[in-house]
Wavefront OBJ file of the C-alpha trace (Angstrom):
o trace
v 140.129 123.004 100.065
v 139.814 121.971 96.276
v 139.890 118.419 97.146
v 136.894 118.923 99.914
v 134.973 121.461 97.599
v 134.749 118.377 94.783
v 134.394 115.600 97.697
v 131.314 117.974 98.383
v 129.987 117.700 95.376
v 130.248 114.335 94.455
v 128.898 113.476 97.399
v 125.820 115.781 96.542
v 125.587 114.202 93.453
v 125.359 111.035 94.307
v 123.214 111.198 97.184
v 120.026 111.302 94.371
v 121.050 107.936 93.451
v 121.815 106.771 96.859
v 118.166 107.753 97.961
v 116.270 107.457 94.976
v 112.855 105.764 94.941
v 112.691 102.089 94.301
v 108.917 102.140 93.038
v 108.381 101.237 89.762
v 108.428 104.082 87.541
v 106.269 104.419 84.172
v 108.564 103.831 81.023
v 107.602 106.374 78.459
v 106.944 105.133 74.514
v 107.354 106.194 70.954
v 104.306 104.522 69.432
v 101.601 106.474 67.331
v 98.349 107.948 68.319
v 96.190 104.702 67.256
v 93.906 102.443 68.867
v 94.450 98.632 69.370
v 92.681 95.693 70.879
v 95.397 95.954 73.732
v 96.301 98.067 76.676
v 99.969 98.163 76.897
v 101.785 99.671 80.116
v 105.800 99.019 81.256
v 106.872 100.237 84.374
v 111.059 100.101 85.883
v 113.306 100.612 89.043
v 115.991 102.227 86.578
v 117.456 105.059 88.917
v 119.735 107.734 86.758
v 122.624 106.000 86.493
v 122.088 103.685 83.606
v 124.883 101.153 84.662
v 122.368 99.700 87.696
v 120.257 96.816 87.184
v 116.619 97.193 87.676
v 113.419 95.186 87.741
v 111.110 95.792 84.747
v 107.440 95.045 84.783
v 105.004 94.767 81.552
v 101.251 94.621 82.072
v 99.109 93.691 78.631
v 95.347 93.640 79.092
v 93.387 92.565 76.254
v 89.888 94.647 75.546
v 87.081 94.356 74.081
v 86.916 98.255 73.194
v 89.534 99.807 70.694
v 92.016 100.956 73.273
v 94.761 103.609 74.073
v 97.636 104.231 76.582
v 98.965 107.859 76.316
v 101.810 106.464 78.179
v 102.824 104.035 75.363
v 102.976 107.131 73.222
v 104.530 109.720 74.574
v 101.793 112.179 75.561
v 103.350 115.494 76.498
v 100.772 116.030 79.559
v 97.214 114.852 80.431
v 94.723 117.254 82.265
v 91.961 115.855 84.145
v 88.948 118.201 85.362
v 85.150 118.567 85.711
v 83.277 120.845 84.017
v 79.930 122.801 85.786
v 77.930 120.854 84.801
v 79.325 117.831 86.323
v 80.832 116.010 83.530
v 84.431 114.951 83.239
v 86.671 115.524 80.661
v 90.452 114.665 80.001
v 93.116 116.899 77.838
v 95.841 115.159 75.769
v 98.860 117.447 75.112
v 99.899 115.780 71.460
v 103.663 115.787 70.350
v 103.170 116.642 66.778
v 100.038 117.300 63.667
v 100.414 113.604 62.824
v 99.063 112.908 66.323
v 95.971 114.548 65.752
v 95.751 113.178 61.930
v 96.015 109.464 64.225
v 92.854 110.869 66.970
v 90.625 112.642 64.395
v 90.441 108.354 63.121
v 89.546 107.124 66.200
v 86.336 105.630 66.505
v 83.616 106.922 68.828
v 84.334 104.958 71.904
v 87.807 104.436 72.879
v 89.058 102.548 76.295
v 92.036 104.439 78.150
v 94.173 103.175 80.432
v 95.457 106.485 82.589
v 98.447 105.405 84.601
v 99.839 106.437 88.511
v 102.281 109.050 86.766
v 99.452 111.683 86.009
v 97.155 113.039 89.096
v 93.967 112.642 87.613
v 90.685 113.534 89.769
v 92.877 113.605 92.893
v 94.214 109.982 92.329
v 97.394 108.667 91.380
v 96.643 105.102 90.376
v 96.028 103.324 87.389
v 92.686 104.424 86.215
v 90.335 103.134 83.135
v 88.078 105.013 81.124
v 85.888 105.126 78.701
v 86.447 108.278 76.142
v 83.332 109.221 74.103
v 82.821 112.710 72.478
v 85.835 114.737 71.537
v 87.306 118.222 70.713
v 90.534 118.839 68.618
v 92.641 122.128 68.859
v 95.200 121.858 66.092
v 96.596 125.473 67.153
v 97.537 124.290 70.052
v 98.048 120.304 69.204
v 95.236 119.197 72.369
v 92.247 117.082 71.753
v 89.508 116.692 74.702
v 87.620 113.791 75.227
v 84.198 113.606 77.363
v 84.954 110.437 79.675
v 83.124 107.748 82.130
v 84.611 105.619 84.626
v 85.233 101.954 82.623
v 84.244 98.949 84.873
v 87.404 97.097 82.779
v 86.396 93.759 83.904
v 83.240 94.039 81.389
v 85.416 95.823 78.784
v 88.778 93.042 78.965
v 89.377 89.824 78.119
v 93.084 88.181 78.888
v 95.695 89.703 81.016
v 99.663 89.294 81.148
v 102.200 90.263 83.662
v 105.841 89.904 83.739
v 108.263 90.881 86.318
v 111.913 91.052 84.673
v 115.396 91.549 86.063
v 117.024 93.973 83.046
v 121.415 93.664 83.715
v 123.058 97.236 83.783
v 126.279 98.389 82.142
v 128.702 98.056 85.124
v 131.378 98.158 82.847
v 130.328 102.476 82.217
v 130.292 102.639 85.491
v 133.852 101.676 86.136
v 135.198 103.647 83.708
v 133.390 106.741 84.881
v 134.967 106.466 88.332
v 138.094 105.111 86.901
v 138.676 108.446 84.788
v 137.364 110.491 88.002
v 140.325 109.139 89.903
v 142.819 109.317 87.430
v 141.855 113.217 86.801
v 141.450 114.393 90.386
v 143.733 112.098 91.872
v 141.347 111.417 94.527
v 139.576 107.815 95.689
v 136.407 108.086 94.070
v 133.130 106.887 96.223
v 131.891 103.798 96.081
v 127.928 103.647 96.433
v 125.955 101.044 96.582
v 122.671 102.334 94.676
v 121.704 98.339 93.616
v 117.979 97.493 92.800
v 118.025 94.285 94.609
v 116.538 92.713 97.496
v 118.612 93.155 99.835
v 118.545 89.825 102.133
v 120.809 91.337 104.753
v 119.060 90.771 108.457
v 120.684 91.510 111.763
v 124.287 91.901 109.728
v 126.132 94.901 110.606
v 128.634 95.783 107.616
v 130.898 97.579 109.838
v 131.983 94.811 112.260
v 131.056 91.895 109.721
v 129.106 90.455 112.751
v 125.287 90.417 113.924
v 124.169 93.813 114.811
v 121.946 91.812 117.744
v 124.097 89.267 119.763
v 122.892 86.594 122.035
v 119.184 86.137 121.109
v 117.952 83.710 123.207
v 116.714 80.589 121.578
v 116.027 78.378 124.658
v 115.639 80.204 128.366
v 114.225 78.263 131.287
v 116.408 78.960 133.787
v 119.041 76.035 134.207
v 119.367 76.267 130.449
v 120.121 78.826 127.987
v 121.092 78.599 123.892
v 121.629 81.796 122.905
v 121.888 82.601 119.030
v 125.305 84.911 120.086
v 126.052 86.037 116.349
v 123.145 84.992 114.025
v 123.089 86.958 110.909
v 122.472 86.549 106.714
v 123.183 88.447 104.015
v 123.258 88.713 100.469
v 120.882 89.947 97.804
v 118.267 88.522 94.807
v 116.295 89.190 91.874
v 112.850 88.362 91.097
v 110.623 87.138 88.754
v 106.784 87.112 88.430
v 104.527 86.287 85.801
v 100.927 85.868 85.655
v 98.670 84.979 82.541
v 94.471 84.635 83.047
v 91.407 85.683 82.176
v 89.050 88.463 84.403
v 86.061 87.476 83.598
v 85.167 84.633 84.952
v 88.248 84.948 86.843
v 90.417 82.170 85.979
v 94.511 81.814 86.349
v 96.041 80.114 83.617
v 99.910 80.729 84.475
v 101.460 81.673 87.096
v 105.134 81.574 88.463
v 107.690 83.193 90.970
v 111.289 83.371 90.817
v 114.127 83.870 93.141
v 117.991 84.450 91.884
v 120.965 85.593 94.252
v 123.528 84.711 96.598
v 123.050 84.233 100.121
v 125.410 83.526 103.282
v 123.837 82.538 106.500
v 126.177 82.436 109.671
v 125.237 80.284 113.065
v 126.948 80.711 116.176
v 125.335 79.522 119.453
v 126.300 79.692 122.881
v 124.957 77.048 125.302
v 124.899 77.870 128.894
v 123.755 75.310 131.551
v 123.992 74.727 135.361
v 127.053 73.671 136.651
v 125.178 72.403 139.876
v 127.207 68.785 140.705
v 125.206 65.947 140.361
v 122.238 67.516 139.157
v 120.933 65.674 135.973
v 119.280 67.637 133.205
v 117.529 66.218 130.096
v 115.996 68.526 128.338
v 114.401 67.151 124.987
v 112.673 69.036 122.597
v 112.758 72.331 124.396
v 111.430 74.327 121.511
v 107.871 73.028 120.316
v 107.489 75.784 118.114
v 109.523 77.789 115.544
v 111.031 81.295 117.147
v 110.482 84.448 115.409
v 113.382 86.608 115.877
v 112.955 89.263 113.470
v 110.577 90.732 110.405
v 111.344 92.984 108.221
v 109.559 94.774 105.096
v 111.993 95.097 101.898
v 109.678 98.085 100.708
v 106.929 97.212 98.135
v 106.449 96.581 94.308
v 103.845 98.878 93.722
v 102.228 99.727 90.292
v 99.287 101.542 92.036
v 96.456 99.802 90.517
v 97.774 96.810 88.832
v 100.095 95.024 90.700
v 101.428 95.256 94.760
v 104.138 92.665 95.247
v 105.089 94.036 99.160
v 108.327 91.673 100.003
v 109.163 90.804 103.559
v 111.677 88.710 105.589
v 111.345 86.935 108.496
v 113.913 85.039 110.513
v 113.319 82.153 112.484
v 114.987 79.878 114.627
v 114.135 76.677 116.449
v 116.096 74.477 118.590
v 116.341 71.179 120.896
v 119.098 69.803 123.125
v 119.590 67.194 125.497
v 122.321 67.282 128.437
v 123.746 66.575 131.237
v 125.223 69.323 133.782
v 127.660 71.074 131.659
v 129.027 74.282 131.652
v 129.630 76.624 128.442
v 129.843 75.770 124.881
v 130.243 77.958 121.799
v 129.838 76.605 118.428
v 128.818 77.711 114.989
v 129.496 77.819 111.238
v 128.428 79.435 108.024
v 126.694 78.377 104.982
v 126.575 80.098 101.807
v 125.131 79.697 98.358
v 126.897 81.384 96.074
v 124.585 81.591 93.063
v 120.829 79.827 93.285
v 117.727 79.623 91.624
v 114.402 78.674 92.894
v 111.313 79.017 90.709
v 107.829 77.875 91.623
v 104.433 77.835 89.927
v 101.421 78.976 91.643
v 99.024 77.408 89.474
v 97.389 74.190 90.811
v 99.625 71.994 93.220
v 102.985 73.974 93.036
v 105.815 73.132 90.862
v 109.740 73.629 91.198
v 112.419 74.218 89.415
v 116.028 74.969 91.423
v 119.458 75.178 91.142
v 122.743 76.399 92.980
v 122.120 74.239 96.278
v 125.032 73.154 97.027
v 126.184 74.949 99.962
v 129.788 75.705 100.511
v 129.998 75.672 104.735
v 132.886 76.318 107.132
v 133.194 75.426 110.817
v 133.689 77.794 113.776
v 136.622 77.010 116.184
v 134.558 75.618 119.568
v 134.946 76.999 122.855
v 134.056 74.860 125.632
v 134.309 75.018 129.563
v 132.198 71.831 130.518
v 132.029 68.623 132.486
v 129.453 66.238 130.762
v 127.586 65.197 127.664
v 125.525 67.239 125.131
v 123.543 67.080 122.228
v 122.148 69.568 120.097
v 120.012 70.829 117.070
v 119.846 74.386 116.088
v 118.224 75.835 112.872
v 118.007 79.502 111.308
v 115.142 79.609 108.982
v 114.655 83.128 106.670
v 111.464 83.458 105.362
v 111.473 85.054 101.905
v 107.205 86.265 101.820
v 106.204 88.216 98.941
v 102.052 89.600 99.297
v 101.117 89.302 95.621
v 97.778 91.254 94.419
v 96.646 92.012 90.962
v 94.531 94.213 89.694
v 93.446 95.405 93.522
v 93.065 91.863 94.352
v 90.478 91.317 91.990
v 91.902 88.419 89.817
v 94.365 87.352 92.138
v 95.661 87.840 95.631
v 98.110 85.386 97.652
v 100.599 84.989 100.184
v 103.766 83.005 98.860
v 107.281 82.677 99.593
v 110.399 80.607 99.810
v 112.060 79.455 102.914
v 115.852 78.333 103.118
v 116.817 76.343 106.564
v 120.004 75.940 107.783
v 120.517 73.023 110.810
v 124.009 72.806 113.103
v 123.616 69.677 114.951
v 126.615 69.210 117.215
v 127.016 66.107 119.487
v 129.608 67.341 122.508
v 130.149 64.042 124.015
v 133.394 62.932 127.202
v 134.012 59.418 127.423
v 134.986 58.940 123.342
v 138.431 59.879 123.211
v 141.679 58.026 124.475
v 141.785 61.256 127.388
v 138.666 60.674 129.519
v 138.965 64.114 130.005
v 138.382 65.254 126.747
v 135.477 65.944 124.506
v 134.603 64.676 120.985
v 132.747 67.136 119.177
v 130.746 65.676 115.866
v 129.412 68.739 114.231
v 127.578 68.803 111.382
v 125.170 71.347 109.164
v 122.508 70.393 106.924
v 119.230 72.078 105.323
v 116.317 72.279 102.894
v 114.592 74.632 100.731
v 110.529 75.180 101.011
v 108.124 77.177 99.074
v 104.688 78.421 100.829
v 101.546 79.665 99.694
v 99.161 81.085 102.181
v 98.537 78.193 104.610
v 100.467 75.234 102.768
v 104.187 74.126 102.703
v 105.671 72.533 100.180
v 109.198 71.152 99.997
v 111.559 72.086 96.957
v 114.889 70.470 97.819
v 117.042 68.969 100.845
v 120.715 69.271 100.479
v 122.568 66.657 102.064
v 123.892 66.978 105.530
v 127.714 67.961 105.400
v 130.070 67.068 108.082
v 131.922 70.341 109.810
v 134.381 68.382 112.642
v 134.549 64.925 114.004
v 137.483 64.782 116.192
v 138.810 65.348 120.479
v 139.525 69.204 121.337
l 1 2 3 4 5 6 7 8 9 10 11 12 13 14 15 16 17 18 19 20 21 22 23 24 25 26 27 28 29 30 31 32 33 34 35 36 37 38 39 40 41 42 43 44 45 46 47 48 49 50 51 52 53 54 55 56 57 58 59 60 61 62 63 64 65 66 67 68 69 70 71 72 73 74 75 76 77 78 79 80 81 82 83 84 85 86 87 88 89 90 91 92 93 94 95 96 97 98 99 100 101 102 103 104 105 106 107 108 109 110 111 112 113 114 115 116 117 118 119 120 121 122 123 124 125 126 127 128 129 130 131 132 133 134 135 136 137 138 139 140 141 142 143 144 145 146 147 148 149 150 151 152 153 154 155 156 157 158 159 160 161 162 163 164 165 166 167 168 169 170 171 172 173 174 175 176 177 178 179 180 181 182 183 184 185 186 187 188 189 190 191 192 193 194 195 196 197 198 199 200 201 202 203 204 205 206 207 208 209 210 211 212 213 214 215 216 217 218 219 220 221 222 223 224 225 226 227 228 229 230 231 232 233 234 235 236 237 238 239 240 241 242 243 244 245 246 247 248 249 250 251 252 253 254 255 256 257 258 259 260 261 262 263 264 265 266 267 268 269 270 271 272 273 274 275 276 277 278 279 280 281 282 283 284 285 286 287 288 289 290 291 292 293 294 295 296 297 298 299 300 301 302 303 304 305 306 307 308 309 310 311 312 313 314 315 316 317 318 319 320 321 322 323 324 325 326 327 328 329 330 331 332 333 334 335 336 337 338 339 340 341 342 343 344 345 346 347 348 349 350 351 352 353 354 355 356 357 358 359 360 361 362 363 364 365 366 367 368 369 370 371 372 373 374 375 376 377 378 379 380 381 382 383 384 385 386 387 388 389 390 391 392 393 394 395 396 397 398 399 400 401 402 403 404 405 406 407 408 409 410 411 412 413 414 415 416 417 418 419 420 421 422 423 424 425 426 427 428 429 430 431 432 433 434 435 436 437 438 439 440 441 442 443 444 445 446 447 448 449 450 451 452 453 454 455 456
């Protein structure tokens, strides 16, 4: 009963952490109650467990107005309300009397930036304003501002925005459940609360497998490829930063990085008449890439500044020429154990990779056939990340990576000293693309690595 009773409650526990909200959260500061030239803001993934990783964003906007972010310095609470006669006013909670020492200098107009974590007239999103006449209660350490909406563009020079991967403490976290175990004598949970990307599609962790078998790839009757146990998985970091001016609008750096490790598995089945002497040649079956799944990875949202909404989509495309044949199964993995791909958005794209060199393994064949046949199957993921900043209004795009993986097996009778046996040359290759909205652009082709060359 003990040993359930604590299960229980660990479980409990941890089930915060297991759910918890991947949205960036606002980070909280200790600077003082003064106006700069600058409107800082930093936002995080960290969940409560301060062992997990987590992406960290800052967002700098350069004004024109001395400026404030009640964030940056640890404003107890803001209040937002209109009077009667119309006018709106906001309410800083202070933390101490030097606070309102710092406000009673400010000068008479003051830009704030009011951020998603405070409900402010019915909105939570990133708000500007422009804060004009005030009121100071030192009883109660408040000051009130009269305010008007801030067309920021007019008020802001340069922005910045940077999209960090910040390493946890894993090492705390091993210790934790290490000490759990040794005091309860139990097997302590393991839960996977990670602030990745996942880049698992169709894999089912329980079987190791695809949790959709035999997608069909080609279907026109006399001959079917079937994608019988397609899957990837793995997980990645990113990295974003952008550097321009609002007005005119004008980007002056831009980038996008991917970091993880990635496994993709291929295993076809090709199924064709067995009719006798019936011929079939059928080239280039597949005009046009397959879509075989999409998927949203939930979005990077800093409501008002920045929506990064990632997404993967699988695709697969095939061709194959034969002769009446029978069955054949084939298939292998490839897997990139730790890569890099960076790209710059500004201007015709530039790359910077490494890690592409694939490790692959070959799947035992199974064959029940009578003739000759040749053919090329590729799994492409899709890596698409919707990028818009500032509500679109200095920059919005569609870019992405894309990692393809090609098995091209020739099944061929005739080759070996048996007549009646096969030779099967199998072999897997690929390349790495980047995309932004409508245009392709290739990063890197890995050489194409020979699986088997010999008679089953």
């Amino acid at each position: 009963m003990f040993r359930f009773i604590l299960n229980s409650l660990l479980f409990i526990f941890f089930f915060r952490i297991v759910t918890a909200s991947k949205d960036f959260g606002v980070v909280m500061g200790k600077k003082d109650f003064k106006t700069t030239k600058s409107l800082l803001a930093v936002y995080n993934q960290q969940d409560a467990d301060p062992s997990d990783g987590y992406h960290q964003a800052e967002f700098n906007l350069k004004t024109d107005l001395p400026s404030f972010n009640p964030d940056q310095s640890g404003v107890e609470s803001i209040k937002c309300k209109k009077g009667s006669n119309g006018k709106r006013k906001i309410t800083f909670n202070l933390k101490d009397k030097k606070a309102i020492k710092d406000v009673k200098e400010w000068p008479e107009r003051v830009m704030l930036l009011i951020s998603h974590k405070w409900k402010c007239f019915g909105k939570r999103s990133t708000q500007f304003f422009t804060a004009t006449d005030r009121v100071i209660d030192e009883s109660n350490l408040s000051a009130t501002f009269a305010i008007m909406r801030c067309d920021y563009p007019y008020n802001s020079n340069d922005y910045e925005l940077n999209i960090n991967w910040v390493e946890g403490d894993n090492q705390s976290k091993n210790k934790t459940r290490r000490n759990l175990e040794e005091r309860f004598g139990i097997p302590f949970p393991t839960i996977n609360s990670s602030n990745k990307l996942g880049l698992n599609i169709l894999f089912d962790s329980n079987s190791g497998r695809t949790s959709r078998p035999n997608i069909p790839i080609i279907n026109d009757g006399n001959v079917r490829l079937l994608c019988s146990n397609c899957f990837t998985k793995g997980d990645a970091t990113i990295a974003v930063k952008i550097r321009g001016n609002i007005v005119p609008p004008k980007l002056k750096e831009a980038s996008i990085s991917l970091n993880g490790n990635f496994l993709m598995n291929l295993d076809f089945t090709l199924d064709a008449s067995k009719e006798k002497g019936k011929r079939l040649n059928r080239k280039n079956t597949s005009a046009k890439d397959f879509q075989i799944f999409s998927i949203g990875l939930g979005p990077f949202n800093i409501p008002g500044i920045l929506n990064l909404g990632p997404s993967i989509d699988l695709v697969a495309a095939a061709d194959a020429t034969l002769e009446t044949g029978g069955t054949l199964e084939f298939g292998g993995d490839l897997s990139l154990p730790n890569f890099s791909a960076r790209a710059s958005l500004k201007g015709d794209p530039g790359f910077d990779q490494s890690g592409f060199t694939p490790k692959v393994n070959v799947h035992n064949p199974d064959f029940d056939v009578e003739a000759s046949a040749t053919i090329s199957a590729s799994l492409k993921p899709q890596f698409a990340f919707g990028l818009s900043v500032l509500n679109g209004r200095v920059l919005r795009q569609k870019v992405g990576f894309e990692l393809v993986g090609t098995l091209q097996n020739s099944f061929i009778f005739g080759n070996c000293e048996n007549k009646k046996k096969p030779r099967l040359d199998s072999s897997l290759g690929g390349n790495v693309g980047f995309f932004a909205n409508e245009n392709n652009f290739p990063i890197f082709t890995f050489p194409t690595l020979p699986l088997l060359n010999k008679c089953l």
